[in-house]
MARPA-717169 format. One record per residue (C-alpha): y negated, z, x negated; residue in one letter. Coordinates in nm, 2 decimals, decimal comma. Each point is the difference from the previous one (the first is absolute). Layout:
BEGIN
c2	c3	c1	aa
Y	Z	X	a
...
// end
This chain:
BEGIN
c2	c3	c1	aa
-0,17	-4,69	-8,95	x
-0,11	0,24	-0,26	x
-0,24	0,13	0,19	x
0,24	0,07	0,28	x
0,22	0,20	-0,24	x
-0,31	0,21	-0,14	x
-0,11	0,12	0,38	x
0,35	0,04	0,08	x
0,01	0,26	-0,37	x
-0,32	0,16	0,14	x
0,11	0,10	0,34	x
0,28	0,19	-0,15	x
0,31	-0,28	0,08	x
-0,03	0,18	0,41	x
-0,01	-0,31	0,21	x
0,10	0,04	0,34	x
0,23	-0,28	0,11	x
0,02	0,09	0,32	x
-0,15	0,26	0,22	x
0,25	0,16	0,30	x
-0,16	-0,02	0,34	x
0,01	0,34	0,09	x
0,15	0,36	-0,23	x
0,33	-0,04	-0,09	x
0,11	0,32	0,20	x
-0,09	-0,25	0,33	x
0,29	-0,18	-0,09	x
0,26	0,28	0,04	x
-0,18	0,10	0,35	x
0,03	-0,37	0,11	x
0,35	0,01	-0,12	x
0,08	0,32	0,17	x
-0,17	-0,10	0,37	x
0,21	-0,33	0,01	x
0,29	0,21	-0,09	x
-0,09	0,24	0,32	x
-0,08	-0,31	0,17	x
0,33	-0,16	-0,07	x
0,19	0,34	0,06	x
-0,21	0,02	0,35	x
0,17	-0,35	0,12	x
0,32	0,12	-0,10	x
-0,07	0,34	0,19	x
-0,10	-0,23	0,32	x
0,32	-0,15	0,03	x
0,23	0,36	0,01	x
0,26	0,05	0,22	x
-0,04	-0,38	0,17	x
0,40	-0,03	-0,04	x
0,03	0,26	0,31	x
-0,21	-0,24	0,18	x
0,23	-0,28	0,00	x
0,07	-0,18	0,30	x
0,34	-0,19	-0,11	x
0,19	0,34	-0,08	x
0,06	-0,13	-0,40	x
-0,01	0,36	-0,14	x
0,27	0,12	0,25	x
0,25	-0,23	-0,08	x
-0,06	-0,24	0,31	x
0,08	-0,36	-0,09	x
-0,36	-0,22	-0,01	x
0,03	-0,24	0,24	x
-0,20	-0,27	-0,18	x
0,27	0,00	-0,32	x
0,32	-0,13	0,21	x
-0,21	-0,28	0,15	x
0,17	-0,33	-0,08	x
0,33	0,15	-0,16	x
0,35	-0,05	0,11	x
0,07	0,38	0,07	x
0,17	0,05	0,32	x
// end
């Protein structure tokens, strides 16, 4: 044990704990293409409201929500 403590004194009390896999910069750019990535999904689905086949954004009545109710 006392011998541990002396090498640790030696070295100067720097002991890595643990190294990170790659620059830490790396993990901003990863950060920031998931983000893009993410935004790009989001970008994919524009304007899909005008194409929708029921009518919903124009005020028509969805026929699939009446189904089964006593509304005459």
């Amino acid at each position: 044990m006392t011998s541990e403590l002396s090498l640790f004194a030696a070295e100067g009390g720097h002991a890595i704990v643990n190294e990170l896999p790659f620059p830490p910069i790396m993990f901003g750019v990863i950060a920031l293409v998931l983000a893009l990535a993410a935004l790009g999904v989001l970008w994919s689905f524009r304007n899909s409201l005008a194409l929708d086949p029921h009518g919903i954004a124009e005020g028509v009545p969805d026929p699939d929500v009446s189904r089964g109710s006593s509304q005459h």
